[in-house]
DSSP file (Angstrom, degrees, kcal/mol; ACC not computed):
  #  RESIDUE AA STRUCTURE BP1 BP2  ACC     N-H-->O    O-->H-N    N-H-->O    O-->H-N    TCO  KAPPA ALPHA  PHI   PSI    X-CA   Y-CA   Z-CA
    1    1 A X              0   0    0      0, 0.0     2,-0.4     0, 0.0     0, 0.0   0.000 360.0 360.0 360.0 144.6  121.3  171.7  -48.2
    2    2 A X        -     0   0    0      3,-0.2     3,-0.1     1,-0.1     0, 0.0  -0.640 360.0-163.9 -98.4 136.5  123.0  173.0  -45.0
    3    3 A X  S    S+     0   0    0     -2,-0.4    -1,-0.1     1,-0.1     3,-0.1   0.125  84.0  59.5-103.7  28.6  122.3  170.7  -41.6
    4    4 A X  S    S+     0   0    0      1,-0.2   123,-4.0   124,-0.2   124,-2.3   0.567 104.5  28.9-104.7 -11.6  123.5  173.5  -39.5
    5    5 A X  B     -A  126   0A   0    121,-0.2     2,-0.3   122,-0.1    -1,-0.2  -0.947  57.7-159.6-140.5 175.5  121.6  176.3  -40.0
    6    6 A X        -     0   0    0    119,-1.2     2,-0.2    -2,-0.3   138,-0.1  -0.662   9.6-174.7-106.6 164.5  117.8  177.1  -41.0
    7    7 A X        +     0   0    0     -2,-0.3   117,-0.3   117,-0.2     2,-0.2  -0.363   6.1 171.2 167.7 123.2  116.5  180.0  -42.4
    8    8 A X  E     -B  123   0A   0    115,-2.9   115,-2.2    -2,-0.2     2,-0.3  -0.683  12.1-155.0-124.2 158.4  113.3  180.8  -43.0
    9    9 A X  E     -B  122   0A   0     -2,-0.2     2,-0.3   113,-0.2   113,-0.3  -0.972   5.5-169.8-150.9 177.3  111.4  184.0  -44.1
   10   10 A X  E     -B  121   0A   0    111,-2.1   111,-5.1    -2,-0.3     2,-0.6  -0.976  20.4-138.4 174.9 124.3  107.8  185.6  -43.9
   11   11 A X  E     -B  120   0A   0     -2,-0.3     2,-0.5   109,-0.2   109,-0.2  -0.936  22.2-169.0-118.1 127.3  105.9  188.4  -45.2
   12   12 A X        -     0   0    0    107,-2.4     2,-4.3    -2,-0.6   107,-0.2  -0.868  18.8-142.5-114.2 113.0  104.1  189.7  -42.6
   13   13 A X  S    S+     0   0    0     -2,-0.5     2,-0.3   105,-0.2   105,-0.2  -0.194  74.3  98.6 -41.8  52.1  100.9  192.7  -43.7
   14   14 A X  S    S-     0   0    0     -2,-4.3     2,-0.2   103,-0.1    -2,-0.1  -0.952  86.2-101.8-148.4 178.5  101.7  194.6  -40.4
   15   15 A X    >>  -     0   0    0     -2,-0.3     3,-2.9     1,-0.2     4,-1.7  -0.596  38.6-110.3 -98.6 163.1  103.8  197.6  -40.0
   16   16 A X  H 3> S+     0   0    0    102,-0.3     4,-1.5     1,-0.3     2,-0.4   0.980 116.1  54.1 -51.1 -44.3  107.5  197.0  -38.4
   17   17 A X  H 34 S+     0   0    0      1,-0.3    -1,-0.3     2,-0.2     4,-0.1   0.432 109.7  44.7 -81.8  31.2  106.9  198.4  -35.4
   18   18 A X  H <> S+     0   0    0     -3,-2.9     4,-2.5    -2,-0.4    -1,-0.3   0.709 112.5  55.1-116.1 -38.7  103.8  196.2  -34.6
   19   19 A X  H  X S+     0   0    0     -4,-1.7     4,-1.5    -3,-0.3    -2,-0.2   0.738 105.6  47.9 -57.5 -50.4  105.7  193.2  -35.8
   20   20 A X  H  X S+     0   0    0     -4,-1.5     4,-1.9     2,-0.3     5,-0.4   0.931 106.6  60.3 -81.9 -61.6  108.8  193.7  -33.3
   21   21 A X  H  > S+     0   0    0     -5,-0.3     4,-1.9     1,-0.3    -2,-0.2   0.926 112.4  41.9 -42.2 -75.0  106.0  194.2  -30.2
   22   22 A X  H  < S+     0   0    0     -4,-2.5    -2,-0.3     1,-0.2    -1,-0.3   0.820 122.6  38.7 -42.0 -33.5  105.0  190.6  -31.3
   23   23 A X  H  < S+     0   0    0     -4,-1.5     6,-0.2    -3,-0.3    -1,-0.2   0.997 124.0  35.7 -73.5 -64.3  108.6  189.5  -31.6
   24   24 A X  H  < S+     0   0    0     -4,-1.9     2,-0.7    -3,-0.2    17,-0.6   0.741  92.2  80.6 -69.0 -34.7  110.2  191.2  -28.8
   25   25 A X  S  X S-     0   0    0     -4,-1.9     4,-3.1    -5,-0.4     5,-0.4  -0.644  77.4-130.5 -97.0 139.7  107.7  191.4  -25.6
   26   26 A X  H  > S+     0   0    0     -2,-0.7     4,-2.2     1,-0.2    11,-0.2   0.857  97.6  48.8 -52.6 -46.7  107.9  188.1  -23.8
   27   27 A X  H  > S+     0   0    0      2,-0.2     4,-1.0     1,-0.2    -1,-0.2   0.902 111.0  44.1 -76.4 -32.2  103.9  187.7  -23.6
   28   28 A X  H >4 S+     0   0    0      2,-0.1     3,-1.3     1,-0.1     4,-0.4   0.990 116.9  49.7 -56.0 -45.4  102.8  188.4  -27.0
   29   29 A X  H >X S+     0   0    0     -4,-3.1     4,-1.7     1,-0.3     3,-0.6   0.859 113.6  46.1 -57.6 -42.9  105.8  186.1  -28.2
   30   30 A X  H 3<>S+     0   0    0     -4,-2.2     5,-1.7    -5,-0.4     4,-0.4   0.682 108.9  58.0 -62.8 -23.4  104.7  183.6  -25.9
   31   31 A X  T <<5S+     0   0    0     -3,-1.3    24,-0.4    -4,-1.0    -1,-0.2   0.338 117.9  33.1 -83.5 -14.0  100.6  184.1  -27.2
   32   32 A X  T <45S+     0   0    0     -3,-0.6    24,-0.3    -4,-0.4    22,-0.2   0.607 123.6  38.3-129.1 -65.8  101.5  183.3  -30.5
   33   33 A X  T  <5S-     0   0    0     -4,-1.7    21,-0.2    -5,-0.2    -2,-0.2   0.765 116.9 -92.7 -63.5 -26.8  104.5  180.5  -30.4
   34   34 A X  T   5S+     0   0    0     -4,-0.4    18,-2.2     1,-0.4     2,-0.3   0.818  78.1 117.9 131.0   3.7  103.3  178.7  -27.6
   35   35 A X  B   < -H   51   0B   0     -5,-1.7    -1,-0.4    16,-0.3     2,-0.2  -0.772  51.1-149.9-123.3 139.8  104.8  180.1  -24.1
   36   36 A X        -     0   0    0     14,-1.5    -9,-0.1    -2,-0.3   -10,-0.0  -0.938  29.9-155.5-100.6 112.6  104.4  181.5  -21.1
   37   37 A X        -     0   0    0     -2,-0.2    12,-0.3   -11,-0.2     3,-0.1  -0.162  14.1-138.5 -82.3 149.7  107.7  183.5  -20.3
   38   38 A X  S    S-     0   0    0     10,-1.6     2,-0.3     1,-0.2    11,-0.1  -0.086  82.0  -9.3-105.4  23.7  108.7  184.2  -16.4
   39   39 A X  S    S-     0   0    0      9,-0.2    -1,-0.2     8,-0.0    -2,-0.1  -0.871  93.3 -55.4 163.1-175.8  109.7  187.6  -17.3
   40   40 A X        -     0   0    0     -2,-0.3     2,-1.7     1,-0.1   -15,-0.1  -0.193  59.4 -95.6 -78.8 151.6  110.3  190.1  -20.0
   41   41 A X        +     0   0    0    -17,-0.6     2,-0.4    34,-0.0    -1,-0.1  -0.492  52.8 174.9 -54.3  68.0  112.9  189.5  -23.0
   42   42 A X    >   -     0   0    0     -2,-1.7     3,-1.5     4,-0.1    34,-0.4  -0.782  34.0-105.5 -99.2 153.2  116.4  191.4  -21.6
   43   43 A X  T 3  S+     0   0    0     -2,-0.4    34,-0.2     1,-0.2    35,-0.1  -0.335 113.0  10.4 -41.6 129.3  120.1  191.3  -23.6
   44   44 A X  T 3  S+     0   0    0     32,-0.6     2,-0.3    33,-0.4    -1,-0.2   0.715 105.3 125.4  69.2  31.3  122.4  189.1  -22.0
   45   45 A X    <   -     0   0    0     -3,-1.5    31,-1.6     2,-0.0    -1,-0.2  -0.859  50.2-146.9-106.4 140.1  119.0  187.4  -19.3
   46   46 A X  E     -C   75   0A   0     -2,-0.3     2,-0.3    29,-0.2    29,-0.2  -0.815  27.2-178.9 -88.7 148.9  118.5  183.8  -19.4
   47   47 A X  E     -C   74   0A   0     27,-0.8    27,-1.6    -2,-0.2     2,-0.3  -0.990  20.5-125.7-152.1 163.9  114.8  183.4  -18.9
   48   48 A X  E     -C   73   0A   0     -2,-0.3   -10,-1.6    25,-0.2     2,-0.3  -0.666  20.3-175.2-105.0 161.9  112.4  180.1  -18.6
   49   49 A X  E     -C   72   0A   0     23,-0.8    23,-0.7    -2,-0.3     2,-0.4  -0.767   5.6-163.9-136.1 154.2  109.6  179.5  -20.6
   50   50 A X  E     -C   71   0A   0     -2,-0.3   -14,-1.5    21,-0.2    21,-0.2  -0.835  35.3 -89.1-162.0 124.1  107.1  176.5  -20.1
   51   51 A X  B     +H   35   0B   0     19,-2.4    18,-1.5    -2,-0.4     2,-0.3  -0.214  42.9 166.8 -27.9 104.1  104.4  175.2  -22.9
   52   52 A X        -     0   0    0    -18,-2.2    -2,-0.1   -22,-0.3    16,-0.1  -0.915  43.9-108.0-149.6 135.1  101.7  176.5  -22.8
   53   53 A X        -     0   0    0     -2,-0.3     2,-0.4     8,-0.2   -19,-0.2   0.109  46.3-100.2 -56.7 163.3   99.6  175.7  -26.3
   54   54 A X    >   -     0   0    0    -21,-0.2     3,-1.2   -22,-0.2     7,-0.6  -0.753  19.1-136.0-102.6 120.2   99.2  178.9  -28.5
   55   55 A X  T 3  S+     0   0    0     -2,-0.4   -23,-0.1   -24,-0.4    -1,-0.1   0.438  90.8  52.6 -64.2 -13.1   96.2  180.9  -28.6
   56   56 A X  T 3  S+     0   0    0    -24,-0.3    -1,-0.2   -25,-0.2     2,-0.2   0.541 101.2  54.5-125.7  21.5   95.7  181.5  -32.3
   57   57 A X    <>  -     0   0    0     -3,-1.2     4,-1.9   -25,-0.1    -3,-0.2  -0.952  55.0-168.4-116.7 108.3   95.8  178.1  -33.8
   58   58 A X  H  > S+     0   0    0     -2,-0.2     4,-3.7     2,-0.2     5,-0.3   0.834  93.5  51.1 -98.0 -37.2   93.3  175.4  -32.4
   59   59 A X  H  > S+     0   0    0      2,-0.2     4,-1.7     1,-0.2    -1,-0.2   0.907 116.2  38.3 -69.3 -19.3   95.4  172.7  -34.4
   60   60 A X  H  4 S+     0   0    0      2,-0.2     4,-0.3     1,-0.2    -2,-0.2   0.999 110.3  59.5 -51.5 -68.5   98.6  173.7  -33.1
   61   61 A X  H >X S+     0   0    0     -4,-1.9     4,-1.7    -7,-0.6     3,-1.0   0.672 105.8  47.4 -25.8 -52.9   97.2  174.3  -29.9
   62   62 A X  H 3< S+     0   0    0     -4,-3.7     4,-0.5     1,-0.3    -1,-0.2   0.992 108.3  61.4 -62.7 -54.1   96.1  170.4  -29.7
   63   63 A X  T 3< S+     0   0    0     -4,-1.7    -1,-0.3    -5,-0.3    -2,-0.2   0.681 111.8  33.3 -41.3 -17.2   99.5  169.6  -30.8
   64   64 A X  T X4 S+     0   0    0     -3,-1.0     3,-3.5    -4,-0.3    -1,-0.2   0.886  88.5  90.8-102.7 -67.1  101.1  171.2  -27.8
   65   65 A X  G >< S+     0   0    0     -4,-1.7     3,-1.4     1,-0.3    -2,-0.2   0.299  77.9  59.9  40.6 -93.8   98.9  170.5  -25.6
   66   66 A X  G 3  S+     0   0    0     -4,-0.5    -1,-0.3     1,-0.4    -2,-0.1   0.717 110.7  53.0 -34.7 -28.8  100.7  166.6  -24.3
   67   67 A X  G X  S+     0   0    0     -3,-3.5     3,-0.8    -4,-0.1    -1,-0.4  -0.120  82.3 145.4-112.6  47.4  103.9  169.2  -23.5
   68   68 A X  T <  S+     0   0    0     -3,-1.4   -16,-0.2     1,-0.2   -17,-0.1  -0.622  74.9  14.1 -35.4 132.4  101.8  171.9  -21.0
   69   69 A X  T 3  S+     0   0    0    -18,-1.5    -1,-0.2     1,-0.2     2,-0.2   0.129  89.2 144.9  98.8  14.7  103.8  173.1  -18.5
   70   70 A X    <   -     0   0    0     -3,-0.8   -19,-2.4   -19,-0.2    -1,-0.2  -0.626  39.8-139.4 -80.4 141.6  107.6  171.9  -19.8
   71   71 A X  E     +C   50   0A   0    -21,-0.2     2,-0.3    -2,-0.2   -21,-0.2  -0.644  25.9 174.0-104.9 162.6  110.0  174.1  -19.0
   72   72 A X  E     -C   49   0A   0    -23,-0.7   -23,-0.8    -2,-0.2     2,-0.5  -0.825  23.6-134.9-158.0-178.7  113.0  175.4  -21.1
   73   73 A X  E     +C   48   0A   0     -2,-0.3    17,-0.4   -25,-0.2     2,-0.3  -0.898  23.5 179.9-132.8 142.6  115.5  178.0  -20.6
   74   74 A X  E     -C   47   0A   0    -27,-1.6   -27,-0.8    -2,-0.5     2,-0.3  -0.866  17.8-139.7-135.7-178.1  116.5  180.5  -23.4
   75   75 A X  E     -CD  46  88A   0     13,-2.1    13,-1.2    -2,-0.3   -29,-0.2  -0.790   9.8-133.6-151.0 119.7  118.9  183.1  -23.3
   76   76 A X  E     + D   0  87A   0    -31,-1.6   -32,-0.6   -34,-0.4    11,-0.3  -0.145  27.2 175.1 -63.7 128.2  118.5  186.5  -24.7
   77   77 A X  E     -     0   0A   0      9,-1.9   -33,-0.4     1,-0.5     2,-0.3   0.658  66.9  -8.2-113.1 -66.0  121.9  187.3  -26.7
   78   78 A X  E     - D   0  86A   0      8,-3.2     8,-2.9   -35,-0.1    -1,-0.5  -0.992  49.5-166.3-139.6 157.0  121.0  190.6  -28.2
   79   79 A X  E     + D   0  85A   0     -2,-0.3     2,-0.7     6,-0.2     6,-0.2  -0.985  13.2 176.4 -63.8  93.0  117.8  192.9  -28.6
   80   80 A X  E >>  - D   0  84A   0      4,-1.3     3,-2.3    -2,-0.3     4,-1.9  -0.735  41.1-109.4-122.1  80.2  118.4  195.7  -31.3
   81   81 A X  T 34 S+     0   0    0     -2,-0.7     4,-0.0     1,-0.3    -2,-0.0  -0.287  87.9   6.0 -69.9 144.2  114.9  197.5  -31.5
   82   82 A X  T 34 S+     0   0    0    -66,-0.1    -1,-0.3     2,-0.0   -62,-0.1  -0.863 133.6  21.8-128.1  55.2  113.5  197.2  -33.7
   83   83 A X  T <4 S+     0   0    0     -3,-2.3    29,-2.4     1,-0.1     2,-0.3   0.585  96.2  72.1-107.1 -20.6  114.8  194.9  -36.0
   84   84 A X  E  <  +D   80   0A   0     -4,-1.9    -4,-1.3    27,-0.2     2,-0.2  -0.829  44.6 162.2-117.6 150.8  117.2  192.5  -34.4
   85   85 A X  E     +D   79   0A   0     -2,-0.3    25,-3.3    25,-0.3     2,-0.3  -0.836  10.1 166.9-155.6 109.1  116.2  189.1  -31.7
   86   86 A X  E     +DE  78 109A   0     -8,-2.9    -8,-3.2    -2,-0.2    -9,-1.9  -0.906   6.8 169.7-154.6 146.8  118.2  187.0  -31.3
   87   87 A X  E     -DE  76 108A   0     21,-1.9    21,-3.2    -2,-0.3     2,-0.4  -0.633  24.1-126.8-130.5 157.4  118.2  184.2  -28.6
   88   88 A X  E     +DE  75 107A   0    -13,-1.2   -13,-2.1    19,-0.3    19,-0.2  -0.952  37.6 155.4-119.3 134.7  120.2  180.6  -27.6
   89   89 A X  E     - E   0 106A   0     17,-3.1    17,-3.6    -2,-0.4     2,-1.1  -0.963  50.9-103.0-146.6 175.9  118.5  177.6  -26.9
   90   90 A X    >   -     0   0    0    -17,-0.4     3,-0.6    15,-0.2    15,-0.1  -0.615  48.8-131.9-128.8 127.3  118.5  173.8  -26.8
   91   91 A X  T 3  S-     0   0    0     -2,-1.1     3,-0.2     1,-0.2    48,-0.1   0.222  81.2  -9.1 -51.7 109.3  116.6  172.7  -30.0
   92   92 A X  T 3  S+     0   0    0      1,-0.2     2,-1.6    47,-0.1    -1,-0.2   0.942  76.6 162.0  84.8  43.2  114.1  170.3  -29.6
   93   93 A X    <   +     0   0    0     -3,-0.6    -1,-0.2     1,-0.2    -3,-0.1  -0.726  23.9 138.4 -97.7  86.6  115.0  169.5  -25.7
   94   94 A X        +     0   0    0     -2,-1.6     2,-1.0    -3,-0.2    -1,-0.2   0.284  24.1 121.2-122.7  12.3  111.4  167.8  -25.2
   95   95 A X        -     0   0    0     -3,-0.2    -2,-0.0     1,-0.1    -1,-0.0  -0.682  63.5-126.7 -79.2  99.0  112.4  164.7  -23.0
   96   96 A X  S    S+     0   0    0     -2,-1.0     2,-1.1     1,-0.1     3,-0.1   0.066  89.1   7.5 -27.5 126.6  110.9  164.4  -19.9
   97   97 A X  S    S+     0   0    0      1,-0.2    -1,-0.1     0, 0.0    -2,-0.0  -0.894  99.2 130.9  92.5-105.2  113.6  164.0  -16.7
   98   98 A X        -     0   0    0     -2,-1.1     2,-0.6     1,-0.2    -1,-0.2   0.768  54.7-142.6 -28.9 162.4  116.6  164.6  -19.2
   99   99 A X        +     0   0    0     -3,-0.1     3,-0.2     1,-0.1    -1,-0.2  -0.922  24.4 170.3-154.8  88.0  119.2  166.9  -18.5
  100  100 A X    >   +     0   0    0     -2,-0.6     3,-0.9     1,-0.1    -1,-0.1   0.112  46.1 107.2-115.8  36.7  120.4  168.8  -21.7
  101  101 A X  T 3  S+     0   0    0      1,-0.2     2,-0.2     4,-0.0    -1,-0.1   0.944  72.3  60.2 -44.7 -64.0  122.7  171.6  -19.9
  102  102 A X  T 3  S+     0   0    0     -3,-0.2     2,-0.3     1,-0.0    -1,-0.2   0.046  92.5  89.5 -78.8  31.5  126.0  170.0  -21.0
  103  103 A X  S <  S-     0   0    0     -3,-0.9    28,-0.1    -2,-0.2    -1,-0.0  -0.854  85.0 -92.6-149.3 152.8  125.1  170.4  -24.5
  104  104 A X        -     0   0    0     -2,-0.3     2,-0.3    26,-0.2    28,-0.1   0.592  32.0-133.9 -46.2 145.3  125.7  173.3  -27.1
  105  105 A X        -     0   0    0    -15,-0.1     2,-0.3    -4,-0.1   -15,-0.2  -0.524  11.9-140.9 -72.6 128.3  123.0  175.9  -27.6
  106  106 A X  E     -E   89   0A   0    -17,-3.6   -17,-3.1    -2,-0.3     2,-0.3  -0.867  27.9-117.6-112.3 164.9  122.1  176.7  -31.4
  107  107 A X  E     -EF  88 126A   0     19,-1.4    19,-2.4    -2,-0.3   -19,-0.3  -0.646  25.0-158.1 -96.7 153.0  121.5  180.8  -31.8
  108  108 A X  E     -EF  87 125A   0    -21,-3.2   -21,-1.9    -2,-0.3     2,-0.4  -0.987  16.7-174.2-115.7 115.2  118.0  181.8  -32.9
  109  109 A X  E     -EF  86 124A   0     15,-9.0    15,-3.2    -2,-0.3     2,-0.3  -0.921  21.3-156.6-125.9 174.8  117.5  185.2  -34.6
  110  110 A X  E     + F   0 123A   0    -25,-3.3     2,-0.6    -2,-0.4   -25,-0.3  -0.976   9.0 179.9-119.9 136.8  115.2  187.5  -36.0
  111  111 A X        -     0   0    0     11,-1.3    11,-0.4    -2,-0.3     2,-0.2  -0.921  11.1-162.0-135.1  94.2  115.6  190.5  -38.7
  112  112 A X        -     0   0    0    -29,-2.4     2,-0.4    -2,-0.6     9,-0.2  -0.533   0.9-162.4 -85.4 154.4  112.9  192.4  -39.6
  113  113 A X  E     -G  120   0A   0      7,-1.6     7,-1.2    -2,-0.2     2,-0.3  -0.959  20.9-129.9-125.2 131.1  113.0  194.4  -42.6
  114  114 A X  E     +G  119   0A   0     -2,-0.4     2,-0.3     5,-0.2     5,-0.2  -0.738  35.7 173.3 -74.7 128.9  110.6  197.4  -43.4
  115  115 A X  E >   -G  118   0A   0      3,-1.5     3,-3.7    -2,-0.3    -2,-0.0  -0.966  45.1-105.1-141.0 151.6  109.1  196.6  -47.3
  116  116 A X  T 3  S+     0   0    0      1,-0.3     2,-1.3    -2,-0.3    -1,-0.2   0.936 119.1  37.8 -35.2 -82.2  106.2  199.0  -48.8
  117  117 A X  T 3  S-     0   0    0     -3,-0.1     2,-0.5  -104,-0.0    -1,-0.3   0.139 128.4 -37.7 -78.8  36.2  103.6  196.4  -48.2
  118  118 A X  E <  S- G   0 115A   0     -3,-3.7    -3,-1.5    -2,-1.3     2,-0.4  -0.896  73.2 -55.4 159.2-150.7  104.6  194.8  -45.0
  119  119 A X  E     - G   0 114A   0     -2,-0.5  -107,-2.4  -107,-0.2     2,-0.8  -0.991  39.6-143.7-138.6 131.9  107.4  193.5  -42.6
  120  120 A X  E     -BG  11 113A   0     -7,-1.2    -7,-1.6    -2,-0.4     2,-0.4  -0.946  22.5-162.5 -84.2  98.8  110.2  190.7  -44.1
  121  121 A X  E     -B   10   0A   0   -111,-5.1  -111,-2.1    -2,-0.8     2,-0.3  -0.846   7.6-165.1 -94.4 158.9  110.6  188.8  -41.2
  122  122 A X  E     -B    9   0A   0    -11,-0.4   -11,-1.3    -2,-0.4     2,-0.6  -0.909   2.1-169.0-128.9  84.7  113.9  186.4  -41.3
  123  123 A X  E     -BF   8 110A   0   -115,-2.2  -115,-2.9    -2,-0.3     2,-0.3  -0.851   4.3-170.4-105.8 131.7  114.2  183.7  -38.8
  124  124 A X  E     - F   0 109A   0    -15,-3.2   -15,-9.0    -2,-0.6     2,-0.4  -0.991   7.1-173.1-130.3 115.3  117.8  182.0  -38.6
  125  125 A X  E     + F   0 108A   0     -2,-0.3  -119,-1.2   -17,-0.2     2,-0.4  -0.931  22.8 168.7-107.2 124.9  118.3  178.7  -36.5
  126  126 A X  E     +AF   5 107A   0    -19,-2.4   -19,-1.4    -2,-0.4  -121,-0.2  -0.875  36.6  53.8-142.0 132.4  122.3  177.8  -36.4
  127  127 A X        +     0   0    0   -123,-4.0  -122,-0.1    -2,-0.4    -1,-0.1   0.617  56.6 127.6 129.1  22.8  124.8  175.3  -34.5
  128  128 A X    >   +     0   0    0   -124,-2.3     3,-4.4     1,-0.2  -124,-0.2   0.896  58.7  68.1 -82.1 -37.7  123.2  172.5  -35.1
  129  129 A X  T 3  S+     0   0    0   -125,-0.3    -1,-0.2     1,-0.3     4,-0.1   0.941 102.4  54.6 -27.8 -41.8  126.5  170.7  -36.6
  130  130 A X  T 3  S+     0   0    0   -126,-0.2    -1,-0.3   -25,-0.1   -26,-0.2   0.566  85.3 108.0 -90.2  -0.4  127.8  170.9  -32.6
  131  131 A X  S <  S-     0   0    0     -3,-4.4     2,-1.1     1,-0.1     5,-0.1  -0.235  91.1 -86.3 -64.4 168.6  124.6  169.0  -31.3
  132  132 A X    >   -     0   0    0      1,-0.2     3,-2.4     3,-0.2     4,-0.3  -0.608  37.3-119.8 -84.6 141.5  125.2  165.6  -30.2
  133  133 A X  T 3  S+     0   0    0     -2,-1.1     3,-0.4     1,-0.3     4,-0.3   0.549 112.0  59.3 -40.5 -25.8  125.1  163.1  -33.1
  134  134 A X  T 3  S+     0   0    0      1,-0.2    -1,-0.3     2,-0.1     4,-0.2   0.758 117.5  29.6 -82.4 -32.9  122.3  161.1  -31.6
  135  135 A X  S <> S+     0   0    0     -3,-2.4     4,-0.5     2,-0.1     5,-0.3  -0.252  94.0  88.8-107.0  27.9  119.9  164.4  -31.6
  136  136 A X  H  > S+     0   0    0     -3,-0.4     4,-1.8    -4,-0.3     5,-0.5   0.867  93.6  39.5 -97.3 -47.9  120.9  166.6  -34.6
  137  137 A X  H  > S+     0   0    0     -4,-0.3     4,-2.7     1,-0.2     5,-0.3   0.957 122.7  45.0 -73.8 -39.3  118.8  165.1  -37.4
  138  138 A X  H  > S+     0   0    0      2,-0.2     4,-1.8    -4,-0.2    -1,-0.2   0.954 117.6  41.2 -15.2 -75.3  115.9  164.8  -34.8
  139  139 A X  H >X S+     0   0    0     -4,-0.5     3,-1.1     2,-0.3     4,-1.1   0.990 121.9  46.1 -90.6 -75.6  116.3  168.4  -33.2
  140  140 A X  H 3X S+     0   0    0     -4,-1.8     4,-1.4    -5,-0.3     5,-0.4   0.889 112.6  48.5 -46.7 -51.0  117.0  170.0  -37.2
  141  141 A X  H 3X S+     0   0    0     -4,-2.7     4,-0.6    -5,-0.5    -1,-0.3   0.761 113.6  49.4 -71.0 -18.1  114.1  168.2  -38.7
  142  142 A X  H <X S+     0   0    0     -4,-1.8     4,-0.7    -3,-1.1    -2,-0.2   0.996 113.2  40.8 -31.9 -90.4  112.0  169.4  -36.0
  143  143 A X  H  X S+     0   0    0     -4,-1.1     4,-2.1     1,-0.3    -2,-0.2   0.383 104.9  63.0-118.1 -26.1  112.8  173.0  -35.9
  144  144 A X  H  X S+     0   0    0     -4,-1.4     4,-0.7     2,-0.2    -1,-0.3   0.939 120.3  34.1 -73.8 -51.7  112.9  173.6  -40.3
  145  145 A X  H >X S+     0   0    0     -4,-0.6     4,-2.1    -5,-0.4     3,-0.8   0.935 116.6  58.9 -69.2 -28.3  108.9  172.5  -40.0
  146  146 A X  H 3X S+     0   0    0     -4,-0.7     4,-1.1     1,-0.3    -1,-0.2   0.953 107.7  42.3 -65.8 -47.4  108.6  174.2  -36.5
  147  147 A X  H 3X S+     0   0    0     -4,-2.1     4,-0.7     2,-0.2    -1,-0.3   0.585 106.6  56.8 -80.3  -0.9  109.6  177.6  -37.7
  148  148 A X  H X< S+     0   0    0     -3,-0.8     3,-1.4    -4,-0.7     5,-0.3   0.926 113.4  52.9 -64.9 -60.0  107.4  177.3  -41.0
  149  149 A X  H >X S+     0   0    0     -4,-2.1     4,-1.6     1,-0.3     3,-0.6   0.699 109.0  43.5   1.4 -78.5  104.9  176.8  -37.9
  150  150 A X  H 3X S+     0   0    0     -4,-1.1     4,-4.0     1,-0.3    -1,-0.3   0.670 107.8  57.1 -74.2 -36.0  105.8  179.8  -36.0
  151  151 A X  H << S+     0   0    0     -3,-1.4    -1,-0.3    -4,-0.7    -2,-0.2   0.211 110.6  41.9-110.1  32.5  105.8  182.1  -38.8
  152  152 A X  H <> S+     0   0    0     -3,-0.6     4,-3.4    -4,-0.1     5,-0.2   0.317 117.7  53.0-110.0 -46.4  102.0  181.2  -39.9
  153  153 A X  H  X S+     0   0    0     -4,-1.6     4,-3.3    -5,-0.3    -2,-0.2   0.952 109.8  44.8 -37.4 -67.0  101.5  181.5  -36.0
  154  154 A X  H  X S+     0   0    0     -4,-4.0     4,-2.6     1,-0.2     5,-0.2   0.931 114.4  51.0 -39.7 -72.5  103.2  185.0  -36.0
  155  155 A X  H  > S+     0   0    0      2,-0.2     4,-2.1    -5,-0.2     5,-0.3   0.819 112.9  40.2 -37.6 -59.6  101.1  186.0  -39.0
  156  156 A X  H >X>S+     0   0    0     -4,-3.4     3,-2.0     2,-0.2     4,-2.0   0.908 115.6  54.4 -62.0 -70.2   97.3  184.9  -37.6
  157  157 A X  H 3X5S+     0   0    0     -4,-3.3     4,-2.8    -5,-0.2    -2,-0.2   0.810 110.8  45.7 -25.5 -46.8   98.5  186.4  -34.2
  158  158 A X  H 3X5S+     0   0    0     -4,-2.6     4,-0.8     2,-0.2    -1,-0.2   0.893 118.0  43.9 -59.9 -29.8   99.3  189.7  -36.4
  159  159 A X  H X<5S+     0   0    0     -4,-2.1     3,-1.0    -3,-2.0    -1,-0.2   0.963 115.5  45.3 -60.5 -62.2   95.7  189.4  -38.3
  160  160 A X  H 3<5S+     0   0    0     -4,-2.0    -1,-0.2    -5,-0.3    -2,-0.2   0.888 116.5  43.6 -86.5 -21.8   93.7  188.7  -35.4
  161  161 A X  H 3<<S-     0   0    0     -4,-2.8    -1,-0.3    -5,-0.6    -2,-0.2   0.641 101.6-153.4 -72.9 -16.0   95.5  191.6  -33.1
  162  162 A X    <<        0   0    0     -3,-1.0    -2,-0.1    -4,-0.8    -1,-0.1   0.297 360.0 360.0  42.2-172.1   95.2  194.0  -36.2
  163  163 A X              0   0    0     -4,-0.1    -1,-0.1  -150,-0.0    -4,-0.1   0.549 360.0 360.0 -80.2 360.0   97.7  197.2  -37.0
């Protein structure tokens, strides 16, 4: 088993291009995962984000709920409509007052795939090997349950928003 990268996948019963709006525009992404974004999703933009709990889950929802209003940074690396997302962040940075600039970013993407019955989504976390030693098994064991998380999240959001 790898400790540097994740990768998770999801078949989601919506057509690609409905699947890639959720992914790609900053308030649906945010409406489903848990965010409110301070602007839109550009290539090569850093943009902040802050918790705020996710509308289409009430248990999630409580579970985020204690981090309302923390803010976090991501930065957009590339947008390839309408298959490719893929973003830098730093994984599991949920300590109040702490100051986690000065340490490495792991990439997040996503890859949709067009299949006969659906969308393959492909979510890939990597770079956790360069975290610091004190927060990698933390920040990795986090973020393998978080995205099974996200991609049941993605999935109701798609259900309840329909094709």
């Amino acid at each position: 088993m790898s400790t540097d990268r994740i990768d998770k996948q999801i078949l989601l019963r919506a057509a690609l291009a409905r699947v890639w709006q959720a992914i790609s525009d900053s308030q649906q992404f945010g409406s489903w995962f848990g965010m409110a974004f301070d602007g839109p999703f550009v290539s090569g933009q850093r943009i902040t984000g802050r918790i705020q709990p996710t509308v289409v889950d009430p248990e999630i929802a409580r579970l985020q709920e204690p981090l309302r209003g923390f803010a976090f940074e991501i930065w957009i690396e590339r947008l390839e409509p309408p298959r490719y997302l893929a973003f830098r962040w730093h994984p599991y940075a949920i300590e109040r007052g702490k100051d986690y600039s000065h340490e490495p970013t792991t990439l997040v993407e996503f890859t949709l795939e067009e299949r006969a019955d659906g969308t393959l989504l492909r979510i890939s976390e990597s770079g956790f090997d360069r975290l610091p030693a004190a927060r990698r098994v933390d920040a990795f064991n986090a973020n393998e349950g978080g995205w099974t998380h996200q991609g049941r999240l993605l999935e109701k959001y798609l259900a309840r928003r329909g094709d």
